[in-house]
N, C-alpha and C positions, 0 to 999 in steps of 0.2 A: 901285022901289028906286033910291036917287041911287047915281051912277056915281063910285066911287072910283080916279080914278089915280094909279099909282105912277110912280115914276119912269122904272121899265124904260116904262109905259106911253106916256112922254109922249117917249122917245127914241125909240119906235117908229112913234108918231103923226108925228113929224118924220121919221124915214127914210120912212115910207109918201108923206108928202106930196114927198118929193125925188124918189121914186122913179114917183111921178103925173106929175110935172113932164117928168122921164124920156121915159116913155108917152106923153106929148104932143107931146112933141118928135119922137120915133121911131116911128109908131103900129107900123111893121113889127115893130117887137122888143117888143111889148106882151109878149108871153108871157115873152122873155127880162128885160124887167123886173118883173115880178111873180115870176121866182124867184131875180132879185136882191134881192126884200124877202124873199123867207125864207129866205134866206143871212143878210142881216143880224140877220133875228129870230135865227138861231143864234148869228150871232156875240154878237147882247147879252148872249144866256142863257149861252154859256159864258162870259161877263165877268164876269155875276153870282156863277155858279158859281165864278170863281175867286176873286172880293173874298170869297165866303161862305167858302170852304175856307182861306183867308187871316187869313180870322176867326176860324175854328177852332183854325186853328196856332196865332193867337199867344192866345187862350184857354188850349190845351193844354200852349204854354208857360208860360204864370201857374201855371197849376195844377202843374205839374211841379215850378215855385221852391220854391211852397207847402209839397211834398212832400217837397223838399228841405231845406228850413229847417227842417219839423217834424223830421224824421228824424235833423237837426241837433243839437235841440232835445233829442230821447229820448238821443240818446248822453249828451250832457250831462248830464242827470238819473243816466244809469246812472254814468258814472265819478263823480260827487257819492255814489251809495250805495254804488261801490265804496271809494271814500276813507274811506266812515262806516264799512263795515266793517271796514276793514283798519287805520282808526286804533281801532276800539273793540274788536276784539279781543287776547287773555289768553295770554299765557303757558301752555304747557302743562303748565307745573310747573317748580317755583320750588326755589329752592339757597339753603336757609336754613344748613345743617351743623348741625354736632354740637355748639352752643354750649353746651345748657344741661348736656351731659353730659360735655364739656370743664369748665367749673365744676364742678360735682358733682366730678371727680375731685383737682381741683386744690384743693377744700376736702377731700377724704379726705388728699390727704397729706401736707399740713401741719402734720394735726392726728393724728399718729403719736410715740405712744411719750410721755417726758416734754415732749413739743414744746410750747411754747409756740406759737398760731397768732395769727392775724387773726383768724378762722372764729369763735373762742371768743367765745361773748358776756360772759365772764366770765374777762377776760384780765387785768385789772386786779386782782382779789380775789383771782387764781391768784398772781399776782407777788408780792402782801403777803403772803399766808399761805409764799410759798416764802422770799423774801427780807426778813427782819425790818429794823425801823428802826433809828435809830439810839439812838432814845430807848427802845425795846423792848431793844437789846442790852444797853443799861447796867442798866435794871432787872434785867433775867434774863441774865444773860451765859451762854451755854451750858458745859457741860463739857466736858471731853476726848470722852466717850463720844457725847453729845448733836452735837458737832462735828464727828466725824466722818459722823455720820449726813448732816447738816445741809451738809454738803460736797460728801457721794457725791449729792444733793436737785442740789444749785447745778450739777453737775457735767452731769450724766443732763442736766438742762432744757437747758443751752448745747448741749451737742451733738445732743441732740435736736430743735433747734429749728434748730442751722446744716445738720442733715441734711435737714432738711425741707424748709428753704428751698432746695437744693442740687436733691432731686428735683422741688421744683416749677419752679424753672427746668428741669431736663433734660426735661418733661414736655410744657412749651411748645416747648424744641425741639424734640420730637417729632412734634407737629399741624403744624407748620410744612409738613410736605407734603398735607397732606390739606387746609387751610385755601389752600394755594398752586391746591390741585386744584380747590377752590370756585371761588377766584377768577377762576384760568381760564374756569372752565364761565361766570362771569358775563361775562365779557372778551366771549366768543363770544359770547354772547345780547345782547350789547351792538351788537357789530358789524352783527349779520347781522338786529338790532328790525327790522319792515318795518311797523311802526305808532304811533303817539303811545301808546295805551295800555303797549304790548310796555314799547318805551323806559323811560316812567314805571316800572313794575314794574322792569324790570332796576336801575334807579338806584335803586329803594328798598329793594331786595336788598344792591345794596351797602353801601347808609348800613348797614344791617344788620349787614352784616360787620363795618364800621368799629366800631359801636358792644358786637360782640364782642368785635374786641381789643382795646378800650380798655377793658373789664371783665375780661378775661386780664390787662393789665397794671396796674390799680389791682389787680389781687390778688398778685400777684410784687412790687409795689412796698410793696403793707402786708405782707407776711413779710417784706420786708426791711427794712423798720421795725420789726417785732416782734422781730426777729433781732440787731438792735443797741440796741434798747431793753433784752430778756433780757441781755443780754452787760454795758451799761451799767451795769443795776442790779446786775449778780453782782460787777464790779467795785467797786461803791460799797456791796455789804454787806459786800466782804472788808476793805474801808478802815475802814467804821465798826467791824469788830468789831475789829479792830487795836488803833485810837483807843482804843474802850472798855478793851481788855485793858491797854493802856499808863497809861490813869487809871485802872481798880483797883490798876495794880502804886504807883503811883506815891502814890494816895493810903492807900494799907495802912499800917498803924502797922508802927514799924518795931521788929523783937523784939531782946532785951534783948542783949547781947555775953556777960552772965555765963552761966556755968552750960554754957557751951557749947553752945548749942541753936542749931542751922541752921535759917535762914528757907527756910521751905517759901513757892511761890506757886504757883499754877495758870498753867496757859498754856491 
């Protein structure tokens, strides 16, 4: 079998031979040199031992970075799924209010009594058949009896319709604290979002809102068009029937002075 040396080998083969040299020089202390060579054998083996245990360390070091980094590494991943989580999650419930029942009530009271509304699909056809033209007055001018009817009609619808308008404005006043108590409630889910999801919802809650009041007020703003439109037109049938009554007087044949006969006209 060929003889393989190592290194410790071949640093002992040279202490062996120093230590011959030794012996030769000294023959008395033969024995004290030969257990100066396995002193030194000790000493090599514990050099080895400590270069090997030296080697280990900084192994044990590596591996410990390793360990380190990794471990690094997981935190990072978790706070990345804590972020997913807490931006993908939901609202626990959402503050839409009472919009459509807020409408609902604001088309009931408009449309009370002789009231002219908004609401009516048929606000237009109510006004002619209430309010005659003016070319309708001259053909059929109504009578004393027909006039008054046709009065107390014109009379009911105005008030009836400034009453309305009147309650559905005090109406909106009145959500004004419940709609205030919404917004609140959104204010705070606003502040205290602790996600990209939350956030988004809460601001689409609001556009919400926004798009509530401004359907409260395109409906307070068309009775109030409705409200001076009715008024408009009662003004402009009392005119035309005036007109009318002053061209029948005026183009009536005029009766004879003999005989003493008084002109009778209608009014």
């Amino acid at each position: 079998m060929p003889y393989r040396c190592s290194t410790s080998n071949r640093l002992l083969a040279g202490l062996a031979a120093v230590a011959l040299m030794a012996g030769t020089a000294v023959p008395a202390d033969a024995g004290t040199a030969t257990g100066a060579a396995t002193e030194w054998t000790q000493v090599l083996n514990n050099g080895e031992l400590v270069a090997l245990v030296g080697k280990s360390g900084e192994q044990i070091q590596n591996q410990l970075t390793q360990i380190s980094q990794l471990a690094q590494q997981i935190e990072t991943q978790l706070n990345i799924y804590q972020n997913l989580l807490q931006n993908t999650a939901t609202l626990p419930s959402h503050m839409w209010g009472q919009v459509e029942s807020d409408l609902n009530q604001l088309r009931s009271i408009v449309d009370q009594g002789q009231s002219i509304s908004f609401s009516m699909g048929n606000a237009d056809d109510v006004l002619q058949q209430r309010f005659q033209s003016y070319s309708s007055l001259k053909t059929n001018l109504p009578s004393s009896e027909n006039f008054s009817s046709s009065y107390q009609t014109w009379s009911d619808t105005n008030r009836d319709t400034i009453a309305s308008t009147l309650k559905a404005a005090s109406l909106t006043a009145e959500q004004f604290e419940t709609e205030e108590g919404t917004m609140s409630s959104l204010r705070s889910m606003s502040e205290t979002a602790d996600g990209q999801m939350k956030a988004l919802q809460v601001g689409h809650e609001i556009a919400a809102q926004q798009v509530a009041q401004m359907q409260k007020l395109r409906g307070l703003v068309s009775q109030q068009m409705t409200m001076m439109g009715t008024w408009l037109q009662t003004e402009q049938t009392d005119k035309d029937l005036a007109q009318a009554r002053r061209e029948k007087f005026f183009s009536g044949t005029a009766p004879s002075t003999s005989g003493g006969e008084k002109m009778k006209v209608e009014w």
